[in-house]
C-alpha positions as a Markdown table, in Angstrom:
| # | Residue | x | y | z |
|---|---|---|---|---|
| 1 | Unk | -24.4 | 139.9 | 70.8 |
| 2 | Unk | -27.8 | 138.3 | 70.6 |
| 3 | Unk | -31.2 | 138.5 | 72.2 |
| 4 | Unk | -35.0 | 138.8 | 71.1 |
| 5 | Unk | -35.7 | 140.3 | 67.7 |
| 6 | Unk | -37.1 | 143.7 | 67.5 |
| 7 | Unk | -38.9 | 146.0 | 65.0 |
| 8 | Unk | -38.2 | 149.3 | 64.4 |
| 9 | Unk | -39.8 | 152.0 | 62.0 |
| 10 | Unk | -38.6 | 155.3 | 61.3 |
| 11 | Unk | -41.9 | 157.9 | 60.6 |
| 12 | Unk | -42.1 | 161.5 | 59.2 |
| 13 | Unk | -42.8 | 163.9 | 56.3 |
| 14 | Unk | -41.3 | 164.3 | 52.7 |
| 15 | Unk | -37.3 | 165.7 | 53.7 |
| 16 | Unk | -37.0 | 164.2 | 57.4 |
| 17 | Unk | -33.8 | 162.3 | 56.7 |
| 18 | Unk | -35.6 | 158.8 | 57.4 |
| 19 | Unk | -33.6 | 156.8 | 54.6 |
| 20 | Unk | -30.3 | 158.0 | 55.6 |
| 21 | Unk | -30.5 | 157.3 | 59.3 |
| 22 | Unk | -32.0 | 153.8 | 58.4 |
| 23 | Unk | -28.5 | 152.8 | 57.0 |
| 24 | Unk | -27.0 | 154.5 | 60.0 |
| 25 | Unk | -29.0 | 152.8 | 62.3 |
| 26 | Unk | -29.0 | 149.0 | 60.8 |
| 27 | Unk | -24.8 | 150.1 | 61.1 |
| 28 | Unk | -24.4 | 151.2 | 64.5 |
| 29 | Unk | -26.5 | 147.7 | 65.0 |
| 30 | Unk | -24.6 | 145.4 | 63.3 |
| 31 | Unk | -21.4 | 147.0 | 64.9 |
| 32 | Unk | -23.0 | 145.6 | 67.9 |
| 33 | Unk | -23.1 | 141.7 | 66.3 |
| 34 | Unk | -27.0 | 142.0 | 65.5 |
| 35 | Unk | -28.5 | 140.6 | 62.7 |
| 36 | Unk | -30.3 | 143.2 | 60.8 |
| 37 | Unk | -32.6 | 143.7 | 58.2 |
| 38 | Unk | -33.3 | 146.9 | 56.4 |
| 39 | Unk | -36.6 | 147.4 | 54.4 |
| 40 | Unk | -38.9 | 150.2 | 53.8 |
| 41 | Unk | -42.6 | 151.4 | 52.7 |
| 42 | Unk | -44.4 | 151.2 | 50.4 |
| 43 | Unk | -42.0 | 148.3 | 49.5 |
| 44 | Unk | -40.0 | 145.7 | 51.1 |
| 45 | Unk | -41.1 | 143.3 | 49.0 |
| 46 | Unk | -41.2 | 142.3 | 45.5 |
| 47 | Unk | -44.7 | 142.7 | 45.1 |
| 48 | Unk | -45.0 | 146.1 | 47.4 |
| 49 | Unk | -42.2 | 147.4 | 45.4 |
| 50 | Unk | -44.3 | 147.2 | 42.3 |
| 51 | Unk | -47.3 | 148.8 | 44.1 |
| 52 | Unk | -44.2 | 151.4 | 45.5 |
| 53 | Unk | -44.1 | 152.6 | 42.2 |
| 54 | Unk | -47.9 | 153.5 | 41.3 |
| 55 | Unk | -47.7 | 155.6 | 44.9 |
| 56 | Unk | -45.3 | 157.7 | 44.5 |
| 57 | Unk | -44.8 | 158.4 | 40.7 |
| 58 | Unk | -47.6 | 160.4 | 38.4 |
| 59 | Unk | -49.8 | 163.1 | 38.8 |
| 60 | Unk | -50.5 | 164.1 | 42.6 |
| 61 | Unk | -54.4 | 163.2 | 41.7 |
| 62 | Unk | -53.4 | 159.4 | 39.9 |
| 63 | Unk | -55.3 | 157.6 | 42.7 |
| 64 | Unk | -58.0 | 159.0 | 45.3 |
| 65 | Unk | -57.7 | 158.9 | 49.3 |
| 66 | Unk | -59.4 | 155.8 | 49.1 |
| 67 | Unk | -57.8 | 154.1 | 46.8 |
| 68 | Unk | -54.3 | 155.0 | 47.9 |
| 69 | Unk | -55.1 | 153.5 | 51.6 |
| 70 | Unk | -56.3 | 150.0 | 50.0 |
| 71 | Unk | -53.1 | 149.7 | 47.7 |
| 72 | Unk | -50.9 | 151.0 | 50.6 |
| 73 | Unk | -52.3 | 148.3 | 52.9 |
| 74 | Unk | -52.1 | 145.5 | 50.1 |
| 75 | Unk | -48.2 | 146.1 | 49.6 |
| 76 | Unk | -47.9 | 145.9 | 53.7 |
| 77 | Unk | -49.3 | 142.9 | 54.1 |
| 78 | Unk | -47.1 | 141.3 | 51.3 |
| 79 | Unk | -44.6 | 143.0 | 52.7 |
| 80 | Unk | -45.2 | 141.6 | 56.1 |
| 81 | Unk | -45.9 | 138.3 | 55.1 |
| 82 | Unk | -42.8 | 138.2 | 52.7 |
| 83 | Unk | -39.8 | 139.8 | 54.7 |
| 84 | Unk | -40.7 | 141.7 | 58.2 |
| 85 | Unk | -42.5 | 138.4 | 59.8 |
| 86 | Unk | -39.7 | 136.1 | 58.2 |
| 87 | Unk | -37.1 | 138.3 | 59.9 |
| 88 | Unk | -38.7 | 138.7 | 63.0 |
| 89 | Unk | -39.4 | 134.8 | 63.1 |
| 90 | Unk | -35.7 | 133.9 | 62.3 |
| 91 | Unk | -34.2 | 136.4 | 65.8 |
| 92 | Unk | -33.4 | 139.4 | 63.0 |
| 93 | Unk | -33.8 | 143.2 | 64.2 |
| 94 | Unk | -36.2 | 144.7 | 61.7 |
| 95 | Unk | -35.7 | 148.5 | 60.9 |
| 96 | Unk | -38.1 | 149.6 | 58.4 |
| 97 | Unk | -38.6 | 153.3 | 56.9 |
| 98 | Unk | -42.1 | 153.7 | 57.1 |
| 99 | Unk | -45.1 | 151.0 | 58.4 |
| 100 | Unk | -48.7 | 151.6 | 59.2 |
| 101 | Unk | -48.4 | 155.0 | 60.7 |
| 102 | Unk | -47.6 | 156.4 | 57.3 |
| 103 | Unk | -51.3 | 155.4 | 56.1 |
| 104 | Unk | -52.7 | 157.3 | 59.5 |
| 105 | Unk | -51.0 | 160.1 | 58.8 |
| 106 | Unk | -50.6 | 160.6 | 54.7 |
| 107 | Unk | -54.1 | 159.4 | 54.1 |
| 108 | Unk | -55.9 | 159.5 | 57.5 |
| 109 | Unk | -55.0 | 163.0 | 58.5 |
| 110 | Unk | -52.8 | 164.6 | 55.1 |
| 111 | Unk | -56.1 | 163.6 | 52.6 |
| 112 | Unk | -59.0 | 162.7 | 55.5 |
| 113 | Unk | -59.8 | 159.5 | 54.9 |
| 114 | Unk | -61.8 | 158.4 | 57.7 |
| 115 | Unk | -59.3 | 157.0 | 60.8 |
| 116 | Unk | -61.3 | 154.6 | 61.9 |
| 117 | Unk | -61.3 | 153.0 | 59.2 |
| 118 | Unk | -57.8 | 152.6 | 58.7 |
| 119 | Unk | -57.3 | 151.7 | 61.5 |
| 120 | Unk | -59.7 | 148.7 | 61.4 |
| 121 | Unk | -57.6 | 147.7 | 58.0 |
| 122 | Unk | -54.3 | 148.1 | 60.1 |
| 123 | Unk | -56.0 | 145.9 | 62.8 |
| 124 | Unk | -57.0 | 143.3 | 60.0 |
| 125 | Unk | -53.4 | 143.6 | 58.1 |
| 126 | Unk | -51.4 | 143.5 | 61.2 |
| 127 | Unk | -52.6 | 140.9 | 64.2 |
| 128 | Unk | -50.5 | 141.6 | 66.6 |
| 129 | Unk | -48.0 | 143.0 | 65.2 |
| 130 | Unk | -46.5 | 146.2 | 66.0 |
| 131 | Unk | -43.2 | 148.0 | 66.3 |
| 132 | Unk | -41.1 | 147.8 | 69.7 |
| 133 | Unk | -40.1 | 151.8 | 69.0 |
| 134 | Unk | -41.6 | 154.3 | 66.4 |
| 135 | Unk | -38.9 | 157.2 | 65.4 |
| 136 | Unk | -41.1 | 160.0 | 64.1 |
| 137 | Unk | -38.9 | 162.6 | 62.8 |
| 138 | Unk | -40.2 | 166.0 | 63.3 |
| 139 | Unk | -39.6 | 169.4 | 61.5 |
| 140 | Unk | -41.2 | 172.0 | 59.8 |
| 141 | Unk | -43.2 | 171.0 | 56.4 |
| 142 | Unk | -41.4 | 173.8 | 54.4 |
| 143 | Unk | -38.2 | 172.7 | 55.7 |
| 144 | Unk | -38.6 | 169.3 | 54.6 |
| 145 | Unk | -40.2 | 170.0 | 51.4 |
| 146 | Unk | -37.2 | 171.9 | 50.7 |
| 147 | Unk | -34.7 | 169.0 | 51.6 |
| 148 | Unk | -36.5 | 166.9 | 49.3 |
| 149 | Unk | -37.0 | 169.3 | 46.3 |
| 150 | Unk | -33.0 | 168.4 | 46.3 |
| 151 | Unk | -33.1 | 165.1 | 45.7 |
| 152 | Unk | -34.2 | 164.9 | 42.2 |
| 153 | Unk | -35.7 | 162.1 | 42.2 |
| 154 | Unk | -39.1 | 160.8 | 40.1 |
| 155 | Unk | -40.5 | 159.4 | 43.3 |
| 156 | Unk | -41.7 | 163.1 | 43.7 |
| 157 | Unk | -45.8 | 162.5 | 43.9 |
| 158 | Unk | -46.4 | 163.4 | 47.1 |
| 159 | Unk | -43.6 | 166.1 | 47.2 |
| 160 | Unk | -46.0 | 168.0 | 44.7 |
| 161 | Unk | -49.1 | 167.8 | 46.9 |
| 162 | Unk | -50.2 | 171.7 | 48.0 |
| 163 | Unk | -48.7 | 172.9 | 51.3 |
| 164 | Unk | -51.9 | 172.7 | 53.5 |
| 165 | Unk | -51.5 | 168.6 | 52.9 |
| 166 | Unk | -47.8 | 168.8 | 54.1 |
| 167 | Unk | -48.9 | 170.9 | 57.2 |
| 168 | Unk | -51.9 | 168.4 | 58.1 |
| 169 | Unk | -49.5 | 165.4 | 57.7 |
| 170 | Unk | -47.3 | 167.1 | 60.8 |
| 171 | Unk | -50.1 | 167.5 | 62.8 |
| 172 | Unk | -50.8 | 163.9 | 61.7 |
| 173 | Unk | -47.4 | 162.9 | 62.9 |
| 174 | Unk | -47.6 | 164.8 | 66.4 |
| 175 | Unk | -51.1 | 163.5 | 66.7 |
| 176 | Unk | -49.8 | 159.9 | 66.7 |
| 177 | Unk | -46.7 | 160.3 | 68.4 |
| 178 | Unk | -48.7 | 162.1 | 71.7 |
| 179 | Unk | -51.3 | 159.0 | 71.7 |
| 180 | Unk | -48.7 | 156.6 | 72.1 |
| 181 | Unk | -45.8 | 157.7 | 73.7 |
| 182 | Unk | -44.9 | 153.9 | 75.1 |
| 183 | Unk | -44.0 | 152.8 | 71.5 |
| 184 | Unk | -43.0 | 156.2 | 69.7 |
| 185 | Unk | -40.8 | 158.8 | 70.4 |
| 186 | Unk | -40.5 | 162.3 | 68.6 |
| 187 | Unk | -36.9 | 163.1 | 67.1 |
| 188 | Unk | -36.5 | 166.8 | 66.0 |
| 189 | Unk | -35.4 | 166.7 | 62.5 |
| 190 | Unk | -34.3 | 169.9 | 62.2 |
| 191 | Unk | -30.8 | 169.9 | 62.5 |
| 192 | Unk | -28.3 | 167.8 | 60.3 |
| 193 | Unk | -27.7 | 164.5 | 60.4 |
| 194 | Unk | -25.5 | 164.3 | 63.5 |
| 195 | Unk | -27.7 | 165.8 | 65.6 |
| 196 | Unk | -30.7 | 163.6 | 64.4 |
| 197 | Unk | -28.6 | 160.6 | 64.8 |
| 198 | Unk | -27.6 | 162.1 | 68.4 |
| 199 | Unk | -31.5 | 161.8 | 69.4 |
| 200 | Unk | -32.0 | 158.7 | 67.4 |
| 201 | Unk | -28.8 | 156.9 | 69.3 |
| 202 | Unk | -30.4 | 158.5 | 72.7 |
| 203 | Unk | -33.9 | 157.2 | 72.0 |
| 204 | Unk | -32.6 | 153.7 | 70.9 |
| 205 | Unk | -30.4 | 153.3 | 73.9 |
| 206 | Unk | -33.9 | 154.7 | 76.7 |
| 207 | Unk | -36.1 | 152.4 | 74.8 |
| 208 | Unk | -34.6 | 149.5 | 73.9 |
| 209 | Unk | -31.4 | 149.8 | 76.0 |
| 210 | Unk | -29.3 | 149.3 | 72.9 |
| 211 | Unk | -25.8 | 151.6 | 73.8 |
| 212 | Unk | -25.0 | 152.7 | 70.0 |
């Protein structure tokens, strides 16, 4: 099967089940004969990856507001420039977990950096680029917090930020989702991962008419 590229990203807190439903997802499309490309936030490229690791490792208070919103917009538009624009450009479908709403919501609305002002760097960092359908996974923070606490992993700094950030970064999420309703759509989280990839396969197939 072929047709025009598209660009997917996959939003939510710490615990959603983003990462796994990526590989389902870039699956269930190349079952269909796309071309896909997976890739993810901060990261994607070789230089984001590097800035990857001085976001989400260390001490919850390594880097201020500020500071994290200027590296996590420095590793997008490497990113960008480096694999989601080359993909795009060559007819690829694009799935990435995470992109510029994660900066709105984390910083913007988790730690209150002002929001116009990030979104005058995504406006700068972007052009016109933006996703043909947001996934923003929805449950409650303590839920996710506790899916996460399971992993284990060391990319654990934003896991260990205080409860009232993890609650503001859902309102964040529901905030964004409600403004644009054309390009996201709100995927409860909740259950396990059938039933998330039950909503995700229904959303795909409404949005984008992709039968998965």
């Amino acid at each position: 099967m072929s047709g025009p590229a598209r660009f997917i990203t996959l939003e939510g807190g710490e615990g959603a089940g983003k990462s796994t439903q990526v590989l389902r997802l870039a699956a269930a499309l190349r079952d269909k004969g796309l071309d896909v490309v997976e890739t993810r936030e901060p990261g994607g490229s070789p230089g984001a990856e590097e800035i990857r690791r001085l976001l989400t490792t260390g001490e919850t208070g390594r880097w201020s507001p500020m500071a994290e919103t200027l590296l996590n917009f420095a590793a997008r538009a490497d990113h960008i420039r480096r694999t989601i624009g080359p993909g795009l450009a060559a007819g690829r479908w694009v799935i990435s977990d995470r992109f510029a709403d994660s900066t709105m919501a984390y910083q913007g609305y988790g730690h209150g950096v002002d929001r116009g002002f990030i979104a005058a760097l995504a406006e700068a960092v972007l052009g016109p680029l933006k996703p043909d359908l947001t996934l923003v996974f929805d449950l409650p923070a303590e839920q996710g917090l506790a899916r996460a606490a399971r992993r284990r992993g060391t990319e654990d700094r934003y896991e260990k930020m205080g409860s009232d950030f993890h609650e503001a970064l859902r309102r964040g999420y529901l905030a964004i989702a409600a403004a644009e309703p054309g390009r996201c759509a709100l995927i409860d989280a909740s259950g396990d991962e059938a039933a998330t990839w039950a909503r995700i396969a229904a959303a795909v197939n409404q949005r984008l008419g992709m039968a998965l």
